[in-house]
C-alpha positions in Angstrom: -81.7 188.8 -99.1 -81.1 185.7 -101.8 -78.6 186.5 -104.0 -80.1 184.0 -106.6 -83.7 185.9 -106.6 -84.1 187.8 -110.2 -86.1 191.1 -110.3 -88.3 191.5 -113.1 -90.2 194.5 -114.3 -93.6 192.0 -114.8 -93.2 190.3 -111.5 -95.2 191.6 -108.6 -98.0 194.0 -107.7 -97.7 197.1 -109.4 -98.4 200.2 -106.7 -101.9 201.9 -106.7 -100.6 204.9 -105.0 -97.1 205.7 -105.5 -97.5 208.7 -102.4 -96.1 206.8 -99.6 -93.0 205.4 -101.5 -91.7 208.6 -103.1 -92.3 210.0 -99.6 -90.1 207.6 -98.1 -87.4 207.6 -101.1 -87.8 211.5 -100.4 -87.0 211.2 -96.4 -84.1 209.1 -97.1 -82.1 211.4 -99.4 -82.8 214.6 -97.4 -81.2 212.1 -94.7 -78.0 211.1 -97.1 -77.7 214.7 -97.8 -77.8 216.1 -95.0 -75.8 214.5 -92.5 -72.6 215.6 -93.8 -73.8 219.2 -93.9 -75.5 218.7 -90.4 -72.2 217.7 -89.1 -69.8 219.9 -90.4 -72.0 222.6 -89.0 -72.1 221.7 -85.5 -68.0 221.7 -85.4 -66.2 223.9 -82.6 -62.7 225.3 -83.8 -60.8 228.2 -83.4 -58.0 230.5 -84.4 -55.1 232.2 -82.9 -52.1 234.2 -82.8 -49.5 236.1 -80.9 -46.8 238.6 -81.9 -43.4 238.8 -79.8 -42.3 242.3 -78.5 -43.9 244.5 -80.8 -44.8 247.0 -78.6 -41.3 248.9 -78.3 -42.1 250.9 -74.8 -42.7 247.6 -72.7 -41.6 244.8 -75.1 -44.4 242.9 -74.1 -46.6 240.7 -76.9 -50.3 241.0 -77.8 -52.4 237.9 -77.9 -55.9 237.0 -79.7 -57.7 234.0 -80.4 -61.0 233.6 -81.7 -63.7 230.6 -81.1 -66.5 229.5 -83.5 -69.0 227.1 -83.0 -70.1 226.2 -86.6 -69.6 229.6 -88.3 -70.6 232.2 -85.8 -67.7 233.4 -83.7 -68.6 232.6 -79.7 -65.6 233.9 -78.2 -62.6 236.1 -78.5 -59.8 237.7 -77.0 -57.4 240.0 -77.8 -55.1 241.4 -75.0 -51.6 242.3 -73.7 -49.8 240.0 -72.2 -48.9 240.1 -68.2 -45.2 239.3 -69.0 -42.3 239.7 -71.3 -41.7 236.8 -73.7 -38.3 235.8 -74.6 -39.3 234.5 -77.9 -41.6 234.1 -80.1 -42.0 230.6 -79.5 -42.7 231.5 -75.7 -45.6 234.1 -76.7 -47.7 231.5 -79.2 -47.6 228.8 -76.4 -48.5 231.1 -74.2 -51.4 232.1 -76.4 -52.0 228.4 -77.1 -52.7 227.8 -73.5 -55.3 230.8 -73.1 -57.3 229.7 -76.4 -57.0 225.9 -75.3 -58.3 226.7 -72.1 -61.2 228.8 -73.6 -62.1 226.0 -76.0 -61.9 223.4 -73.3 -64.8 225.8 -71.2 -66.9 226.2 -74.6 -66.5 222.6 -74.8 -67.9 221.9 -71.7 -70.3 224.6 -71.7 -72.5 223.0 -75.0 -71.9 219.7 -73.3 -73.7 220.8 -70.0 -76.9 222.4 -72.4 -76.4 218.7 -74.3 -75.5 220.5 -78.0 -73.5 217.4 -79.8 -70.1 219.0 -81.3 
């Protein structure tokens, strides 16, 4: 491109058919638009949360976490835990671990069926 050049409304060839150029203006901004959306749709991400001794007979926490590819929900949990927690710190990184290793397997799961995330 010359950055000296001048564009002027008279120059030129004026179009005949203006089909093919309003197609391809028209392809380009569904492009522009829709990247963003098309990537923030394909995003994996996931909540979770534990609470510590709540269960007064066994003093044991409950644990749940909850995976969603875009927005549908892919996989969830939600179970006692195996051993006592000695605080509540010790019950959400236990939880942490669980839900990071399911995300790691959903991970590797739509990378083995080639989805892009």
């Amino acid at each position: 491109m010359v950055r000296s050049s001048m564009l002027s409304k008279d120059e030129g060839e004026h179009l005949v058919n203006p089909t093919e150029y309003l197609s391809l203006a028209g392809a380009l901004q569904y492009i522009v638009l829709t990247h963003q959306i098309l990537r923030m749709q394909l995003s994996l991400f996931g909540y979770d949360d534990a609470n510590w001794g709540l269960d007064f007979d066994d003093s044991r926490s409950m644990i749940g976490f909850c995976m969603y590819f875009s927005d549908t929900p892919i996989s969830w949990c939600s179970k006692k835990q195996q051993v006592v927690s000695r605080s509540t710190a010790k019950a959400e990184y236990q939880n942490l671990a669980t839900s990071t290793s399911d995300a790691t397997w959903s991970f590797l799961l739509r990378s083995w069926v080639n989805v892009k995330v």
